[in-house]
C-alpha positions in Angstrom: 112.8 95.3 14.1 115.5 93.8 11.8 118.0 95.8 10.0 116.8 94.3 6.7 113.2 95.3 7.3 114.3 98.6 7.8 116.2 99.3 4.7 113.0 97.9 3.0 111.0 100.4 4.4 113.1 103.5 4.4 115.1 102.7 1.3 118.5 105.1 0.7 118.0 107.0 3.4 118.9 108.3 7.1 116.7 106.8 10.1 116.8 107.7 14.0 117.0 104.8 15.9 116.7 102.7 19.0 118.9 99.7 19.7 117.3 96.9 21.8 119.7 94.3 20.9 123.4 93.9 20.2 126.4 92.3 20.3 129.7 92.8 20.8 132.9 91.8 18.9 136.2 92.8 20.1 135.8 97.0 19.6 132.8 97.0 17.4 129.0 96.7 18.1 127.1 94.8 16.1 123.2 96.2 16.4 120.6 93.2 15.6 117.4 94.7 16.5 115.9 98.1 16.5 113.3 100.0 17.2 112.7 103.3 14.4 111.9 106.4 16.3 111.8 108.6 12.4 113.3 108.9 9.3 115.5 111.8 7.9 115.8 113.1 4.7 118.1 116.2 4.8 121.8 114.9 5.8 121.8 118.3 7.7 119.2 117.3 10.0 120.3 113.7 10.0 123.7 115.4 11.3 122.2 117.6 13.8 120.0 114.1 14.9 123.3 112.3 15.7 125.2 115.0 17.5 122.0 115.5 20.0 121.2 111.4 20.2 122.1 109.8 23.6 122.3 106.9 25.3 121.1 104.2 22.7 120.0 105.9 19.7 121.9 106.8 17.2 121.5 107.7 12.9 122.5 105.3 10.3 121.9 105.2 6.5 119.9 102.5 5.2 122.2 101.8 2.5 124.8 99.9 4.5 123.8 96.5 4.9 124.6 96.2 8.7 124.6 97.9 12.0 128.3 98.1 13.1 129.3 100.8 15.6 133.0 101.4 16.5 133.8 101.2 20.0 136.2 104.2 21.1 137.7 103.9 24.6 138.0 107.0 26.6 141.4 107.6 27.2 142.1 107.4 30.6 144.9 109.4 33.1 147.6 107.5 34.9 149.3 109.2 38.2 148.9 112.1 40.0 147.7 115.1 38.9 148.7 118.3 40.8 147.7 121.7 40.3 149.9 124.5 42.0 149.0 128.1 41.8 
């Protein structure tokens, strides 16, 4: 489902979601197709939603006009790592 059809459906508020299509843009994903999996209409619950979503779902509110997720690298260790007791 589009993004557009979504925000009509579930006007100003948050939804759980799916993404089955997206592209990427330098560090930002842009989602273009959904699937909903529920709405949410406490912001507590919606928070508790994100924190325990995996892989490719995820929470948005349906009052930002698109799907654009951040990208943040894991930083990652150079050299050797020794640990003496």
């Amino acid at each position: 489902m589009k993004w557009v059809e979504v925000k009509k459906l579930y006007p100003d508020q948050y939804v759980l979601l799916e993404e089955l299509e997206s592209v990427t843009q330098g560090n930002k994903k842009i989602i273009k197709d959904v699937a909903i999996i529920k709405s949410i209409l406490d912001s507590k619950e919606a928070t508790r939603e994100l924190v325990r979503s995996k892989g490719n779902r995820f929470v948005y509110h349906t009052s930002e006009d698109e799907i654009i997720i951040e990208i943040v690298q894991s930083p990652r260790f150079r050299g050797n790592i020794s640990y003496e007791n």
